[in-house]
C-alpha positions in Angstrom: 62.1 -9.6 80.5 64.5 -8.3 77.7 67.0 -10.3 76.7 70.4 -9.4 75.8 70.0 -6.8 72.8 72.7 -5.4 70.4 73.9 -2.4 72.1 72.4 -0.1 69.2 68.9 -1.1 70.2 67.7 2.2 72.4 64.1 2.7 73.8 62.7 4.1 70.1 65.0 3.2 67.6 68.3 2.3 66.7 71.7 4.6 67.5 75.1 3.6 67.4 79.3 3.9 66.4 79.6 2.8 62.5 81.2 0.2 62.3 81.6 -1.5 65.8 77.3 -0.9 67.1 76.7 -0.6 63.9 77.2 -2.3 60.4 76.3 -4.5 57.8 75.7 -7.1 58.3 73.7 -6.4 61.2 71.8 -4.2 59.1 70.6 -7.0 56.8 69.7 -8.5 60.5 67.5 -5.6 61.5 65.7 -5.7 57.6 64.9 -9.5 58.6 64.0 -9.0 62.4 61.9 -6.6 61.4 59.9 -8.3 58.6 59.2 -11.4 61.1 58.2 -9.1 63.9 55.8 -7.0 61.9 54.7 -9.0 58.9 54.7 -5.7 56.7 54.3 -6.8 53.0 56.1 -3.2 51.9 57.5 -0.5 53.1 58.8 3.0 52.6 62.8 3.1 53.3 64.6 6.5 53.2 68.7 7.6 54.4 70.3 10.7 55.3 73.1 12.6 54.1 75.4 10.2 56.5 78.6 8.2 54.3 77.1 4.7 55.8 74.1 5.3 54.8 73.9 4.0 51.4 75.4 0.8 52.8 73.3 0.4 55.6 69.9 1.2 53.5 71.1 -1.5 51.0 71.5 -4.3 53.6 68.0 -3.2 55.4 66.6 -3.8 51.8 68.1 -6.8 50.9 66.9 -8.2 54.2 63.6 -7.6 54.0 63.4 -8.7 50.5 64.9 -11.9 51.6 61.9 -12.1 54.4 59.2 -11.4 51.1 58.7 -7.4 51.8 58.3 -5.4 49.1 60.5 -2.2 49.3 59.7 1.1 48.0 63.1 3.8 47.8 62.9 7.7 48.8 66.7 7.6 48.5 68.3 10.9 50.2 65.0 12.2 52.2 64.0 13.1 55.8 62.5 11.4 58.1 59.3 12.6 58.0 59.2 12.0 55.0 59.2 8.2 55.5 56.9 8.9 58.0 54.6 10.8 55.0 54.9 8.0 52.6 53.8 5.4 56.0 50.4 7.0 56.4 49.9 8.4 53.2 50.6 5.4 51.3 48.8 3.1 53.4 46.0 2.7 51.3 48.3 1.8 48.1 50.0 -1.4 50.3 52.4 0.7 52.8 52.6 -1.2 55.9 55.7 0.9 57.5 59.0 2.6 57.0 62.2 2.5 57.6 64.6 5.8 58.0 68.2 5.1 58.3 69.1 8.4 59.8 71.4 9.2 63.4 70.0 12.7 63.4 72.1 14.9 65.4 74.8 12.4 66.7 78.7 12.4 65.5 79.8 11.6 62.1 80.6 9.0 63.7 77.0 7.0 64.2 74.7 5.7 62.1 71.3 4.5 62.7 67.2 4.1 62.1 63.8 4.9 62.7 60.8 2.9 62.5 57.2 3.2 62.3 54.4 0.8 61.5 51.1 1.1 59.0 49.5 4.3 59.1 53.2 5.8 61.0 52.3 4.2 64.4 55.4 4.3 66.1 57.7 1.5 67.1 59.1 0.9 70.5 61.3 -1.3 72.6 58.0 -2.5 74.6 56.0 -2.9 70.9 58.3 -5.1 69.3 61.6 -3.4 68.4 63.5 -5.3 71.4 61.8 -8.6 70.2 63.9 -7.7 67.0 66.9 -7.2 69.2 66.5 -10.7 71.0 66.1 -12.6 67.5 69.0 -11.5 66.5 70.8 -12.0 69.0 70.0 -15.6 69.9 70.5 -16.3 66.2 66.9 -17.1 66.2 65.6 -15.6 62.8 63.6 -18.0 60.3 65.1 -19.2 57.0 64.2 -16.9 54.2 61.0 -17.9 52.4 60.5 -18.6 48.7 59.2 -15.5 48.0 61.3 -12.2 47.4 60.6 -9.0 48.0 60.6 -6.2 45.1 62.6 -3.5 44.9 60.4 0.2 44.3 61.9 3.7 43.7 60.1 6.7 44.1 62.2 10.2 44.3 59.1 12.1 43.4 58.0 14.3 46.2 55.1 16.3 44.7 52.8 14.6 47.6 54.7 15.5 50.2 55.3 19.5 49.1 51.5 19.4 48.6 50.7 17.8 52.3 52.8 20.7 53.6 51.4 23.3 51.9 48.7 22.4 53.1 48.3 23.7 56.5 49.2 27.6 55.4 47.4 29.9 52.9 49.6 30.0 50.1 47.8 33.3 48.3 48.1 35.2 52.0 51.4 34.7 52.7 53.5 38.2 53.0 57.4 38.5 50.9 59.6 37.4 53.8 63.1 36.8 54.0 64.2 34.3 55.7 68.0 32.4 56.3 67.8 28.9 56.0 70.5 26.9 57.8 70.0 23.0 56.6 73.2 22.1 57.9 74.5 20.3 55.3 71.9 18.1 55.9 69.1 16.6 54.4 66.6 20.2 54.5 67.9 22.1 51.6 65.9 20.3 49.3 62.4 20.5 50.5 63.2 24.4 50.6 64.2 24.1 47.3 60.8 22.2 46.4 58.6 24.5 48.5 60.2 27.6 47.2 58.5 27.4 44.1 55.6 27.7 45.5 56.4 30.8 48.0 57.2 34.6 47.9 59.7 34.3 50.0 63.8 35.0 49.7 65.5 32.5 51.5 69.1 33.1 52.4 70.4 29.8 52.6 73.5 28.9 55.0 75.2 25.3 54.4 72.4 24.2 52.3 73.9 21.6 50.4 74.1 17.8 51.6 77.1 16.4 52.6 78.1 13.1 54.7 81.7 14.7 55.6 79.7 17.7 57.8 82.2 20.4 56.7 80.4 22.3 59.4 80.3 19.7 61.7 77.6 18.0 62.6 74.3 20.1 62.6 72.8 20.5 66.0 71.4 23.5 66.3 70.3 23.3 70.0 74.2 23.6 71.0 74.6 26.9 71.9 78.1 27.5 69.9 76.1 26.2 66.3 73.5 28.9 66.7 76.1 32.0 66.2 76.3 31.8 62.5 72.3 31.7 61.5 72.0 34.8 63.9 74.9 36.6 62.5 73.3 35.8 58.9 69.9 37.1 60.2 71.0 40.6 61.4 73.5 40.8 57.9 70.9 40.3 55.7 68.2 41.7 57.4 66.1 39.1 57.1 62.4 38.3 58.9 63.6 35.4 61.0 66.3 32.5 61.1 65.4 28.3 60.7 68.0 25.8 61.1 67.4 22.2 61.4 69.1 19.1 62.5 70.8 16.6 59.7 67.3 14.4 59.1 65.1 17.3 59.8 62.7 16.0 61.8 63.4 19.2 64.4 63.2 22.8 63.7 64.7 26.2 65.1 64.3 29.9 65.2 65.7 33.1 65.5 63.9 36.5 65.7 64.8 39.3 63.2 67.1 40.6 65.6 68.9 37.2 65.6 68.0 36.1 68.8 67.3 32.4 70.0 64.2 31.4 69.8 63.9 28.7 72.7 61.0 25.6 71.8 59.2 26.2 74.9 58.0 29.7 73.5 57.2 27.7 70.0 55.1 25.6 71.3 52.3 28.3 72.7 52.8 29.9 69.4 51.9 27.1 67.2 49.4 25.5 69.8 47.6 28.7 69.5 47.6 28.6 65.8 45.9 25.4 65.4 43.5 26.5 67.7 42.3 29.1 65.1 41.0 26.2 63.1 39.9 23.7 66.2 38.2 25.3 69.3 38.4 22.6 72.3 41.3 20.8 70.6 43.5 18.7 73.1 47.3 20.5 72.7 49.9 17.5 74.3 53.1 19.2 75.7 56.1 17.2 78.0 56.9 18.2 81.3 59.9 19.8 81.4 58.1 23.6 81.2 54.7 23.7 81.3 53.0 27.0 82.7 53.3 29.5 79.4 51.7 26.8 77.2 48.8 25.7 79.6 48.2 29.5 80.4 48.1 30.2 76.0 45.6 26.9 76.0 43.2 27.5 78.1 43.1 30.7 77.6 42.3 29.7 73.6 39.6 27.1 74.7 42.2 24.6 73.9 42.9 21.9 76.7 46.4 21.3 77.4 47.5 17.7 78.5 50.9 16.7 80.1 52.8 13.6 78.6 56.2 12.2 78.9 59.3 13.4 76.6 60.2 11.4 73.9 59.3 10.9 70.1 57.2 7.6 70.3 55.6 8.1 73.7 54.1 11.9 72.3 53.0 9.6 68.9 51.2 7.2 70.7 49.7 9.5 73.3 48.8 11.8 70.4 46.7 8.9 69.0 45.3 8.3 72.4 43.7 12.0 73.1 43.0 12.6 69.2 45.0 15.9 69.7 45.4 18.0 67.1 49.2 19.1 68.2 51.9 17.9 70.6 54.8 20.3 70.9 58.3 19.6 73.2 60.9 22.1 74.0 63.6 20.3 72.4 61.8 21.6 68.8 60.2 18.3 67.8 56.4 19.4 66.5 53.8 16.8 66.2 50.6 17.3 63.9 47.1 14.6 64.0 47.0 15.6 60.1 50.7 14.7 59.6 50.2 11.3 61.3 50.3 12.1 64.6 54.3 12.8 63.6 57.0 15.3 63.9 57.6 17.6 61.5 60.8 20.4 61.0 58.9 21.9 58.0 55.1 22.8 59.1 56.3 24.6 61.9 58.2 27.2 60.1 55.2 27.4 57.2 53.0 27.9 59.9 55.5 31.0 62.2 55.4 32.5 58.2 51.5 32.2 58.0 51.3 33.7 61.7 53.8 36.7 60.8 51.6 37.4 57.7 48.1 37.5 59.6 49.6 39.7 61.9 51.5 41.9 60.7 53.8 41.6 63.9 57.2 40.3 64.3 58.4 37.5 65.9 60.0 38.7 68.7 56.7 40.5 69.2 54.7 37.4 68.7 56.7 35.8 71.5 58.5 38.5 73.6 55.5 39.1 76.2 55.8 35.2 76.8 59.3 35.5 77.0 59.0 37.8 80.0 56.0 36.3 81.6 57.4 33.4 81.6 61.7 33.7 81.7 63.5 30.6 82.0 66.9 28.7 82.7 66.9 27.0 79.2 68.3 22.8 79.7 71.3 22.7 81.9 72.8 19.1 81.8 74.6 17.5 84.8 76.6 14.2 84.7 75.7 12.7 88.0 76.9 9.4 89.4 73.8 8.9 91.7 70.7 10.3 90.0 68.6 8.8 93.0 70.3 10.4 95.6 70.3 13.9 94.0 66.9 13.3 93.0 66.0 12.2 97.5 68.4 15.9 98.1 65.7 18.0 95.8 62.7 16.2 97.5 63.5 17.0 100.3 65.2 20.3 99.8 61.2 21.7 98.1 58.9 19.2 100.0 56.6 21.7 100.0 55.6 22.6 96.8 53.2 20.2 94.9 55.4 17.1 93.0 54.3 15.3 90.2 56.1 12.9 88.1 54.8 12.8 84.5 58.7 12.7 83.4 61.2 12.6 86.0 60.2 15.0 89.3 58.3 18.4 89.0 57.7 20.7 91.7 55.8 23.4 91.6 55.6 26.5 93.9 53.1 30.0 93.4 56.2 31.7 91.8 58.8 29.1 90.1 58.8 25.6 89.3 61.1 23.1 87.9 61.7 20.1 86.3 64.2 17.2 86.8 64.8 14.0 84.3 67.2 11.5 83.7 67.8 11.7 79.9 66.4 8.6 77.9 69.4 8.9 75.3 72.3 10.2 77.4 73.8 9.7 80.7 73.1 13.0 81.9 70.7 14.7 84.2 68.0 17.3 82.7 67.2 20.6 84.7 64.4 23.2 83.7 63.4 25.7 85.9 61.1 28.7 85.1 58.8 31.7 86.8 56.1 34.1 87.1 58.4 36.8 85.6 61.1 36.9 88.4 64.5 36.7 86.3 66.6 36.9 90.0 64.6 34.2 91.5 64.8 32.4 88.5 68.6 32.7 88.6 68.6 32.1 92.5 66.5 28.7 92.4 68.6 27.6 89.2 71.7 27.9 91.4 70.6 26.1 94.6 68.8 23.0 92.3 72.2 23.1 90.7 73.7 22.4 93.9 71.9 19.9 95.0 71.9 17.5 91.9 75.8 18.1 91.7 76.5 17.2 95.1 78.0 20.5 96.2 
């Protein structure tokens, strides 16, 4: 049983309103709960562009220091770059990290990621609700004699090397690409990386800033994706990438400035790890499957369903020793990388593909497109998620339903996918063919329907 939690603890980390889920004192909490539940001796602690995050980051600290964990600073950084410093520092002492980050939510919110030695990532069933339940019983031991150190380290030469790499530097053709960081925390890792490139990057909001002059970056909102395609067909560039504020996702337009959707990334990318892995295991969610287990296969890979969400796909990718996990929503997962998502590799790698080939990327991924055309997330606020869920059982009880994540049903011609989101209260509907745009449009509109009670 869980007891009563602080209502920022979620299922993987911590998300909440700054100051009322969210502040500081109950950051120096979550630096202690954390220190007890884990027993790290240091860790890696990194923030976001956000105006509480300095705040936040100095309470975690003092916390753990007060608990006798040594903490080493990335300062302004992304989170996979604490994720970096967890496994690549574990031999040098690095027992874990820390990201204060909200990613893609409102000015408004604050909060953090965690992961373990070696980035294993933490969980509400692994220990993160413990930390809830300690603090909120008031039950967190007295401070010991020892304190905990205080590191800095702003030097990201490791990291730039780790992700260059997974691309031939020396092969790489002059692209151009616009880079859309959102005010966020990207802009300078392409900074760093460009040094090492022959590429021209138009850049778009590229400097950090905790105000978001631009609003908050979210690039999977349709209305944020306008001005990286408008850049893309002014400058004539090779392709668009635009990231959320912490990075840890990653988007794309084609050279005509057309949305790239995830679910077509995913094949891409599975496909080029492949190249250097025959018989790999490639882990993708449920929501749309058929395009990347037909790409797979095909490659020798062996595709293997698992549920949505950052630290389930970790852990799973662990499990299967897979070399790559990709989910629609643009999160990209790599064994080399820790098992972790990066919003860097993928683009280094779409570059690297481009080169090789010589082709586009709407050529790399326009064939899929049409193979396999879908409805692209539509979200439904539902008061009764179990009854809409009993209409759509019964509605298709006779295609074949499995329920990895949520219900999917499958027929010879279309299938779909149903969820309840693990963030939001809203309900998830994919739906894709076997290149039939009107029945795709026709099943979209009667699942539609049924979850919304019509």
């Amino acid at each position: 049983m869980v007891g009563d939690l602080p209502a920022c603890f979620k299922a993987y980390d911590i998300r909440g309103k700054v100051p009322d889920q969210l502040n500081a004192d109950l950051a120096l909490d979550i630096g202690r709960s954390f220190a007890v539940v884990y027993q790290p001796a240091r860790i890696v602690l990194g923030r976001d562009i956000r105006l509480s995050s300095p705040e936040l980051t100095e309470k975690v600290a003092q916390g753990l220091n007060e608990m006798g964990v040594d903490v080493l600073h990335l300062g302004l950084c992304g989170t996979e770059e604490v994720y970096h410093g967890a496994f690549s520092l574990a031999e040098e002492g690095i027992d874990g990290g820390i990201m204060i980050t909200a990613s893609h939510n409102p000015a408004d919110y604050n909060g953090m990621k965690f992961v373990t030695r070696n980035a294993r990532p933490v969980t509400g069933e692994n220990g993160l609700f413990r930390m809830g339940e300690l603090i909120s019983a008031g039950a967190l031991p007295d401070p010991g004699k020892r304190r905990g150190a205080q590191l800095q380290q702003a030097d990201k030469t490791s990291y730039i090397k780790h992700l260059l790499g997974y691309i031939d530097v020396k092969a790489l053709a002059p692209l151009k690409l616009v880079v859309n960081s959102g005010n966020g925390c990207a802009g300078a890792v392409i900074d760093l990386l460009e040094e090492h490139l022959p590429i021209d990057f138009v850049r778009l909001h590229h400097q950090p800033d905790g105000t978001f002059p631009h609003g908050v970056p979210n690039p999977l909102l349709p209305e944020k994706r306008e001005e990286t395609a408008a850049m893309v067909r002014a400058s004539g560039a090779d392709l668009g990438v635009a990231w959320d504020g912490d990075f840890d996702r990653c988007f794309f337009w084609d050279e005509q400035g057309r949305f790239v959707d995830g679910y077509y990334v995913v094949g891409l990318l599975a496909l080029e790890m492949l190249r250097h892995e025959k018989g790999g295991k490639i882990l993708h969610d449920p929501r749309l499957v058929w395009n990347t287990r037909e790409l797979v296969s095909g490659a020798g890979g062996v595709p293997v369903v698992t549920k949505t969400g950052h630290a389930l796909i970790k852990e799973r990718m662990w499990q299967e020793n897979a070399i790559y996990g990709g989910e629609m929503s643009a999160h990209h997962y790599f064994r080399d990388f820790g098992c972790c998502d990066s919003g860097m590799i993928p683009w280094l790698l779409v570059c690297s593909i481009i080169s090789r080939t010589g082709k586009s990327l709407s050529e790399l991924i326009g064939e899929r497109m049409s193979a396999y055309p879908i409805s692209g997330e539509i979200n439904s606020v539902v008061q009764d998620p179990e009854a809409a869920i009993g209409r759509i059982e019964k509605q298709f009880s006779g295609g074949r339903h499995e329920y990895v994540d949520g219900l999917s049903v499958a027929f010879d011609d279309f299938r779909f996918n149903i969820r309840k989101s693990n963030t939001e209260p809203l309900f998830r509907l994919n739906v894709e063919s076997r290149g039939d745009s009107l029945l795709l449009q026709q099943k979209t509109e009667e699942l539609l329907k049924l979850i919304r009670g019509r």
